[in-house]
C-alpha positions as CSV (number, residue, x, y, z in Angstrom):
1,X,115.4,-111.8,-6.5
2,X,111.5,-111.4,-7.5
3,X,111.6,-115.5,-6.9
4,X,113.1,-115.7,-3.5
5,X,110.7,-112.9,-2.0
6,X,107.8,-114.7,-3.6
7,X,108.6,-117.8,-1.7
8,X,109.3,-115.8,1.3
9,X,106.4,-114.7,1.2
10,X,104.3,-118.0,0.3
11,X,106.5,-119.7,3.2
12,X,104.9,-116.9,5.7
13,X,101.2,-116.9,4.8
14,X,101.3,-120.9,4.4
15,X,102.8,-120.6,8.1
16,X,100.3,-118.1,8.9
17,X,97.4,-120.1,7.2
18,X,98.3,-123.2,9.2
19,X,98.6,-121.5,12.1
20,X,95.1,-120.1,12.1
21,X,93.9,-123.4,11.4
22,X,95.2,-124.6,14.5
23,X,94.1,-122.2,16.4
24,X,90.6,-123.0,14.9
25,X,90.6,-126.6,15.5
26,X,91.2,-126.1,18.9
27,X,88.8,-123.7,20.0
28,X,86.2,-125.9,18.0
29,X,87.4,-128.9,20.2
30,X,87.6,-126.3,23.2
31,X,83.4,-125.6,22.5
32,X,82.7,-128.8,22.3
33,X,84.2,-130.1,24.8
34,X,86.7,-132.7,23.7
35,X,89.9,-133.0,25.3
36,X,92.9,-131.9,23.0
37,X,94.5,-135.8,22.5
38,X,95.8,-135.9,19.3
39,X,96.1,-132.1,18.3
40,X,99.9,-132.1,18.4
41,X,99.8,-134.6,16.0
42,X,97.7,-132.9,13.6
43,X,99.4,-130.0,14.1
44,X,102.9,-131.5,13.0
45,X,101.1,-133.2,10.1
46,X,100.0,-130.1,9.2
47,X,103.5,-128.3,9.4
48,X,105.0,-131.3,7.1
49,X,102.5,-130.8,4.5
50,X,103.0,-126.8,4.8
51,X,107.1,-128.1,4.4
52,X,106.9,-130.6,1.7
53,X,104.4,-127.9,-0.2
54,X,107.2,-125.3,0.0
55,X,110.1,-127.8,-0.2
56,X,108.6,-128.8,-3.6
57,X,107.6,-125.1,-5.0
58,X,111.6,-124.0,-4.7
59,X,112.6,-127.6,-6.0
60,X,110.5,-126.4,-9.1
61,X,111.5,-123.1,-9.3
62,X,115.3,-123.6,-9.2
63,X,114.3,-126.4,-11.6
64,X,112.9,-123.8,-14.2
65,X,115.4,-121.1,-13.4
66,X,118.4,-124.2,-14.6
67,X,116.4,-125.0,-17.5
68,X,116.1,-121.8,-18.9
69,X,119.8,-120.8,-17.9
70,X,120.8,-124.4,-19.8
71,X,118.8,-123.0,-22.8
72,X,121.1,-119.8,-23.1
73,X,123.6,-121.9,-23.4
74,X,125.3,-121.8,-27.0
């Protein structure tokens, strides 16, 4: 249980995180006065990092939590 709320958790400040970095790349190009081309893009990059980073924490997790169970085994 202490696993899954852990990755909850990661899963909603990495969402957070990489929302607020979004948010500051486009004010920054908002102040300088660039048009937004190409922030969509960077913004789904951003959210398929944030998904393979979670995506590969639970694959390591469960990955432990089997090994250890397989260890028990007698």
């Amino acid at each position: 249980m202490r696993l899954m709320i852990t990755l909850h958790l990661l899963g909603v400040r990495l969402a957070r995180e990489t929302e607020n970095l979004v948010a500051r790349e486009r004010e920054l190009l908002r102040t300088q006065g660039r048009s937004e081309r190409g922030s969509v893009t960077i913004e789904n990059v951003l959210w398929a990092v944030a998904v393979i980073a979670i995506a590969a924490i639970v694959i390591t997790a469960i990955t432990s939590y089997v090994t250890t169970q397989a260890g028990k085994i007698r």
